[in-house]
N, C-alpha and C positions, 0 to 999 in steps of 0.2 A: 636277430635284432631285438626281438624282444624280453631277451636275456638283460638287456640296459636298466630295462624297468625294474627298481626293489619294489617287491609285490609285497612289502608291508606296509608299504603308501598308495594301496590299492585298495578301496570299497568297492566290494563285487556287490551286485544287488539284481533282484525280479519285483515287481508288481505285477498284483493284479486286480484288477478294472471290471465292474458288473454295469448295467443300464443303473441311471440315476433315480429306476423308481423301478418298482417291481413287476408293471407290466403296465402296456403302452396307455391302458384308460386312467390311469392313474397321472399322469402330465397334466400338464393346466392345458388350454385350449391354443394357448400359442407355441408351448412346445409342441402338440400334436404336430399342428402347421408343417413348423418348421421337421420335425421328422418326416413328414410325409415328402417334403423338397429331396431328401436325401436318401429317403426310402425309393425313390424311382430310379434313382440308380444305380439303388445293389436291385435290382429285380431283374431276376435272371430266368427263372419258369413263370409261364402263366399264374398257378396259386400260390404266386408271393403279393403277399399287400404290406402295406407300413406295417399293422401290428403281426404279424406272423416275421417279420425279419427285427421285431424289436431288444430280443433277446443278442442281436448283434450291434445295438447301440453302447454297448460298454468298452467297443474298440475307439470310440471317438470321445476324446477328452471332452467335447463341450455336450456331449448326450451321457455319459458314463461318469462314473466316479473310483476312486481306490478306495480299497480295502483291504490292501496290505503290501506293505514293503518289506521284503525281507535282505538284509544286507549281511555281509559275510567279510572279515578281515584277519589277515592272520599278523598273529604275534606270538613271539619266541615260538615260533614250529607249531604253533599249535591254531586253527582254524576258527575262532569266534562268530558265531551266528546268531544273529536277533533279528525279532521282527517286528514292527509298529502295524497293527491293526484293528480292526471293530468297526462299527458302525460309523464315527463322528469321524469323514474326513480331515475337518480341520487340526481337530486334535494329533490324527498321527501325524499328517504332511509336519505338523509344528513340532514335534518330537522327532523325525526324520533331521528336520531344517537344524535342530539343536545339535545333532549330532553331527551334523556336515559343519556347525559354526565353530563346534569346541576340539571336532578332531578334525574334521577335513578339511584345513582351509588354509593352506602351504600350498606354494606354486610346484610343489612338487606331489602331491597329492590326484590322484586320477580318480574316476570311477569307469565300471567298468561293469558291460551286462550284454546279453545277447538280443540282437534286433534293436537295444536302445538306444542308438543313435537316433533311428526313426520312429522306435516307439515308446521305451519308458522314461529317458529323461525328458523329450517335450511335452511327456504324458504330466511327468509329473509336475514341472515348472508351470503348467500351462493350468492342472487345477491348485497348484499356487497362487497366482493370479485371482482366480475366482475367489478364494478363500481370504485374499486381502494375506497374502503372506508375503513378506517379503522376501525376493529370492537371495538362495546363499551362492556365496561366489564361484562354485564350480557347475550350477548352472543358469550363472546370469553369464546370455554369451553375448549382449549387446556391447557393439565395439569393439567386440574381440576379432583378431587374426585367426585366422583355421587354425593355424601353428600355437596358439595360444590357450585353445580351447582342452583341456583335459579330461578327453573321453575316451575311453577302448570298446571297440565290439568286437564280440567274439567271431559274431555273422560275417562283418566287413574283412575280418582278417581272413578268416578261410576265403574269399571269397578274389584278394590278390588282385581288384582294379577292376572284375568282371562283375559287369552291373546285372546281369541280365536274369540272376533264379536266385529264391528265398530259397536256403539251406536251413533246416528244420535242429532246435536243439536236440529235439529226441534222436535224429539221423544223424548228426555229429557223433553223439555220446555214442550210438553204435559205432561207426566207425570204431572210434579209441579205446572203446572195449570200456568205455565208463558205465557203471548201474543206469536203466534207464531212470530218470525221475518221470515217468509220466506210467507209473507202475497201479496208481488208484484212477485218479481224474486226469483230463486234461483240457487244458484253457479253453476249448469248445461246451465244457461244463459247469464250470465255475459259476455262471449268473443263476443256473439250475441249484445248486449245491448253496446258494448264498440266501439266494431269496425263497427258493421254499422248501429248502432241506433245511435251512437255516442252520449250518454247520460250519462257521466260520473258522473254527479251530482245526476243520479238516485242509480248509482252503490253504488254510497259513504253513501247515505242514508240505502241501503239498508246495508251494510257492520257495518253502527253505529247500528241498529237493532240488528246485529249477536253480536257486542263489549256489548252492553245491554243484551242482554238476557247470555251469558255466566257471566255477573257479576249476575246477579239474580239467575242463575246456581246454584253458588256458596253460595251464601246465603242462599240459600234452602237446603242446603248440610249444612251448619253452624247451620239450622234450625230458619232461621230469617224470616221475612215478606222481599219481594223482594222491591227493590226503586222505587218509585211512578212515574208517569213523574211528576207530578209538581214540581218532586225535582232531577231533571237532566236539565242541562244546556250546553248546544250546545256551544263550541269556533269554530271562524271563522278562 
């Protein structure tokens, strides 16, 4: 079935998301507040309090922020990879959005990423929003038909209607015999690695790793040989 889709009308992509401040005394007095509302119900052992679970505020788009998309398309056989990142959310979300307006914006054009049905495209529309940007039309899904909606998840597809377990992209890529991508850091690290490693360009690497292996995902799902590195190419 999913032999139908030309995967060169397909934007593969990862974000990743840190707390919107670098540690929980740093909020104004009514985000504290409101963290604390939310913090009571991830607390799961007795020595968890709001600020000790704050480094997990970068999963919720209205506590977090992005700091890098990394998105992945292929043309003539060959894998194109870039990434919009740094510190000024608005700016990349607005470079991301340009790139969805001037290539992606054909009713035949998809995007495509693992887990983001549920979590990187509402992630990212949602601090669109915040930022006063206007959404581009592959995730403005108001008024739209399911049938309408042009999204793939990798997660959903392995997954075949069964709602009931989060299947890991690192455990997939095993499965298929793909490299893992989570060979330095991984996504339980990133807020550590951002705010006070302050190593953004490790992030970003590791983030095009994640963009790479959910398109190789994919292909293995198509039943193809996954893309080489000699035949991916890095834009600046």
């Amino acid at each position: 079935m999913l032999e139908k889709y030309n995967i060169e009308k397909i934007l593969f992509l990862d974000i990743e998301t840190v707390p919107a401040f670098e540690s929980f005394d740093r909020q104004s007095e009514r985000f504290k507040k409101l963290w604390h509302k939310k913090a009571e119900r991830l607390i799961k052992k007795e020595e968890d309090t709001a600020q000790s679970l704050y480094p997990r505020a970068g999963i919720y788009s209205e506590f977090g922020k992005i700091i890098c998309i990394s998105v992945a398309f292929f043309h003539n056989n060959q894998l194109r990879v870039k990434s919009y990142y740094g510190d000024d959310e608005k700016q990349l979300l607005s470079e991301f959005k340009e790139l969805l307006d001037k290539y992606f914006n054909k009713a035949d054009h998809l995007l495509c990423g693992h887990n983001a049905i549920e979590f990187d495209f509402p992630y990212i529309a949602r601090r669109m929003l915040v930022n006063r940007i206007k959404l581009p039309n592959l995730l403005d899904l108001a008024g739209k038909k399911p049938w309408e909606i042009n999204h793939l998840d990798t997660m959903q597809l392995w997954k075949f209607g069964d709602y009931k377990n989060y299947t890991s992209l690192d455990l997939l890529t095993a499965i298929f015999g793909i490299p893992t991508p989570k060979d330095d850091i991984d996504g339980s690290e990133v807020w550590k690695v951002y705010w006070q490693d302050k190593n953004i360009e490790r992030i970003k690497t590791y983030c095009e790793k994640d963009t790479i292996s959910v398109v190789r995902l994919f292909q293995a799902y198509r039943g193809e040989d996954y893309i080489k590195e000699e035949n991916i190419f890095y834009s600046e």
